[in-house]
N, C-alpha and C positions, 0 to 999 in steps of 0.2 A: 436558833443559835447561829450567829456567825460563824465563818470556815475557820480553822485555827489551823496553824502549822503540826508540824507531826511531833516535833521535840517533847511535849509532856508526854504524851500518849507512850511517845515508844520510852521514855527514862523509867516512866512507871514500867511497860511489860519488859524490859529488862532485869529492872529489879523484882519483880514478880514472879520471873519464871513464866510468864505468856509472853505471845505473840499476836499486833495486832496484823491482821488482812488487809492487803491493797488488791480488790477486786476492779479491774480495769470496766472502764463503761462502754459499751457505741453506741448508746442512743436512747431516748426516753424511759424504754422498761428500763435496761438495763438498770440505768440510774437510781430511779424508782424503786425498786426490786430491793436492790444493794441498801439503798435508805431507811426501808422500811424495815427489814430484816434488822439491821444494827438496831432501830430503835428499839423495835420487840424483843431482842435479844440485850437490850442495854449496854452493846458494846461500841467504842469507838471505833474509827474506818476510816479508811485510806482509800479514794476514788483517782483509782492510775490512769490516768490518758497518754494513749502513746500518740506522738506525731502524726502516722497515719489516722488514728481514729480522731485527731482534733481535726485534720483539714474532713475528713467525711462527713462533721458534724458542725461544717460550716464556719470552723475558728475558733481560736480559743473564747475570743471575748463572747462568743455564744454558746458557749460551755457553761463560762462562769455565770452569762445569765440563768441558766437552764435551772445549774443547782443551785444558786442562792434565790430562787423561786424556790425551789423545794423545799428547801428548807426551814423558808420562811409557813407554804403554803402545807406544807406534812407537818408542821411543829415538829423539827426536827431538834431535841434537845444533847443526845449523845455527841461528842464530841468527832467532828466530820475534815480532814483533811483533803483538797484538789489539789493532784500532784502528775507533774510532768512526767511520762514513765520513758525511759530509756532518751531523753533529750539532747539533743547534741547543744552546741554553745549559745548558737542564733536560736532554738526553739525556745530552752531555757531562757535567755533573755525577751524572748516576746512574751511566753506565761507568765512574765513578772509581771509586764508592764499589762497582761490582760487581767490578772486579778485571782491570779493562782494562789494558793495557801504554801506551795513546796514545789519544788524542782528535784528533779536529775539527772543531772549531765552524766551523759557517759564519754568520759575519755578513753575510753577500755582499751582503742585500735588505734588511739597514738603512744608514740614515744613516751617514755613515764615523765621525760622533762616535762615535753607539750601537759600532758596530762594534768600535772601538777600546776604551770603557769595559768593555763585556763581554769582551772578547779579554785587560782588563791581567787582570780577575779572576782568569780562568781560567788566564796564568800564573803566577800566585803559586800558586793551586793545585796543578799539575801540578809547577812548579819542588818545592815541598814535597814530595810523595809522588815524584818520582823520574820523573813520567813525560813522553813528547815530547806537544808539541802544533801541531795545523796548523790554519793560518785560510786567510782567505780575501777575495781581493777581485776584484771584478769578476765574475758571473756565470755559470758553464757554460753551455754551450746543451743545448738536449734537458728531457730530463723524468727525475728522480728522486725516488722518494717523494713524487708529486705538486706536486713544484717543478721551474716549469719556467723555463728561460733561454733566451736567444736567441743563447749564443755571445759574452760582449759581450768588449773589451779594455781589461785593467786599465788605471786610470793609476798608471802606473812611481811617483807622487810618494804617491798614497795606500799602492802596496805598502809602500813605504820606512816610512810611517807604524807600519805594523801588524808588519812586523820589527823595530823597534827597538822593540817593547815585551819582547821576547826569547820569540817562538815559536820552533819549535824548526825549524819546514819554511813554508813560504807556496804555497796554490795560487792562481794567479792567471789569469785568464782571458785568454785569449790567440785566442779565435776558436773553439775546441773547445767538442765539445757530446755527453752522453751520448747512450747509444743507438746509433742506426744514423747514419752519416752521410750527409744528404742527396744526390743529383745534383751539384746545382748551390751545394754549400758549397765558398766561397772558399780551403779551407784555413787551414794556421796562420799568425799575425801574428807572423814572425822578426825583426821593429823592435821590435815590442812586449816579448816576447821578451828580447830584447838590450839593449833602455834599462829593462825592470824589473833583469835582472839587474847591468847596470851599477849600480844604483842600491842595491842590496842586496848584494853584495858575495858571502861564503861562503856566504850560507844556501841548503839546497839548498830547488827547485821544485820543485814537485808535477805533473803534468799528469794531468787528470781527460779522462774519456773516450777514452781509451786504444783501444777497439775499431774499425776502420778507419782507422785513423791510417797511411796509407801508410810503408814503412821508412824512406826516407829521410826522410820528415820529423822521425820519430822520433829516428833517429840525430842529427839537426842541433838538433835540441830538447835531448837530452843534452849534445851539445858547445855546449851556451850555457847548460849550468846546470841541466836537469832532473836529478832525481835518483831521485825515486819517481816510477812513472807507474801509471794505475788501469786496472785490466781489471777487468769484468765482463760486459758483454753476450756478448761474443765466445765466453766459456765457456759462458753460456746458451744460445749457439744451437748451441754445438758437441755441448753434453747431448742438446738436444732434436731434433737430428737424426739421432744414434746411437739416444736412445729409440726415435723416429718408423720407423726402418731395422730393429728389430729387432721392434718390434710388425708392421710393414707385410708381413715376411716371416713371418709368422704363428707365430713363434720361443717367442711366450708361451703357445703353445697346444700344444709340443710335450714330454711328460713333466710336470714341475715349473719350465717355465717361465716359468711366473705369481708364482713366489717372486722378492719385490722383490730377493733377493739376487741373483738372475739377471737378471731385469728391470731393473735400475739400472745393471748390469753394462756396456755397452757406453758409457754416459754414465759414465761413472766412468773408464772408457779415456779418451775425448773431452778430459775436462776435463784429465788428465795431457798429455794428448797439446797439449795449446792450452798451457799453461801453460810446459811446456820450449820449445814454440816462441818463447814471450814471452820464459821468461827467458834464450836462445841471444841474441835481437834484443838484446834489454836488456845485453847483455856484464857478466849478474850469478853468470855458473857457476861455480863453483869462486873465490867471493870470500865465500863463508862463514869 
């Protein structure tokens, strides 16, 4: 099955009451992992590349080949969205032209005018070729690609701004923050939350930083409107601890297994294994 954009996937887990997962990739398992899992589990997926992870994997346009290989080559038939994750204007505009299914600019750290001028651009763009796009207001907390936030909480009247120029998803900050979460972090802002939603109506929300996000908050985050929620760290350290257990046990030192094919093997487990637990939490199984 060809990539499709994220628009059906997320109207349906809005009106559903699910949410689908955009589980960010760097590199062959990864991808693989993520694919295969969606398929066996029947649910649709959202593959987030963020700007650092496309330039370490050689480009976009060597992305787009990678997974419309797979796709082709796994009989990939659940429906699979490639999406530009945290994109500023110029990256967004190259994953078009490389062959991206979905973008997202994030204007979060300009002025709401700037925000807004470059977010109409880019849906006229996206509107024309066919594909979703998601912005963004109010800041993550944590650090991505060298940009860092403090977790801030949108205002409900700017999101409202930047959906009605017709993006297709809004992430909006709500007190989450990539990476690992703090001790002594507050949790999510369910007011905030609940007066962006009110304010925007159908369009589903995006929630970034997805990793420690206790369940029930999670759940309570979908039933007020999330739709897409972003994992990535949580796979990261699920890789790197299966890695770390299979080197520690001296496993690469026995026969031929120092071959990355064995060697990555246990991280390739991990990441399926994080990924079905996401998308059971996320009530996106068998909604392909």
């Amino acid at each position: 099955m060809p990539l499709v954009n994220a628009k059906e996937m997320l109207t349906k887990a809005k009106a559903g009451h699910y949410a689908v997962g955009q589980f960010n990739i760097n590199n062959l398992e990864w991808t693989k992992a993520i694919l295969l899992t969606a398929q066996e589990l029947n649910s649709p997926v959202i593959l987030g590349v963020s700007e650092g992870a496309g330039k370490y994997m050689c480009g976009y346009t060597t992305i787009v080949g990678m997974v419309n290989g797979m796709l082709n080559e796994l009989n990939i038939t659940v429906p699979v969205a490639l999406h530009l994750d945290h994109g500023s204007y110029d990256g967004a505009k190259a994953c078009i032209e490389a062959g991206f299914s979905s973008v997202m600019f994030d204007g979060s750290h300009y002025a709401i005018e700037e925000n807004i001028a470059k977010t109409k651009e880019l849906v006229a763009i996206c509107e024309e070729k066919g594909l979703s796009l998601e912005a963004e207001v109010g800041s993550i907390g944590g650090e991505e690609d060298g940009v860092v936030g403090a977790g801030e909480c949108a205002d409900p009247d700017e999101c409202k701004m930047i959906a009605d120029l017709g993006v297709t998803m809004l992430a909006a900050g709500i007190g989450n923050i990539h990476g690992k979460y703090p001790e002594n972090w507050a949790g999510l802002s369910f007011d905030t939350l609940e007066a962006i939603s009110n304010k925007i109506g159908d369009m589903p929300l995006v929630l970034h930083g997805g990793t420690g996000i206790p369940e029930d908050m999670i759940k309570k985050a979908i039933s007020l409107g999330v739709s897409k929620i972003n994992v990535n760290t949580e796979c990261q350290l699920a890789f790197a601890a299966a890695t770390r257990e299979y080197v520690e046990a001296g496993k690469d030192l026995q026969g031929k297994g120092f071959d990355p094919r064995k060697l990555l093997a246990p991280g390739f487990e991990a990441i399926k294994a994080t990924v079905k637990e996401k998308m059971e939490l996320f009530g996106s199984v068998d909604k392909a």
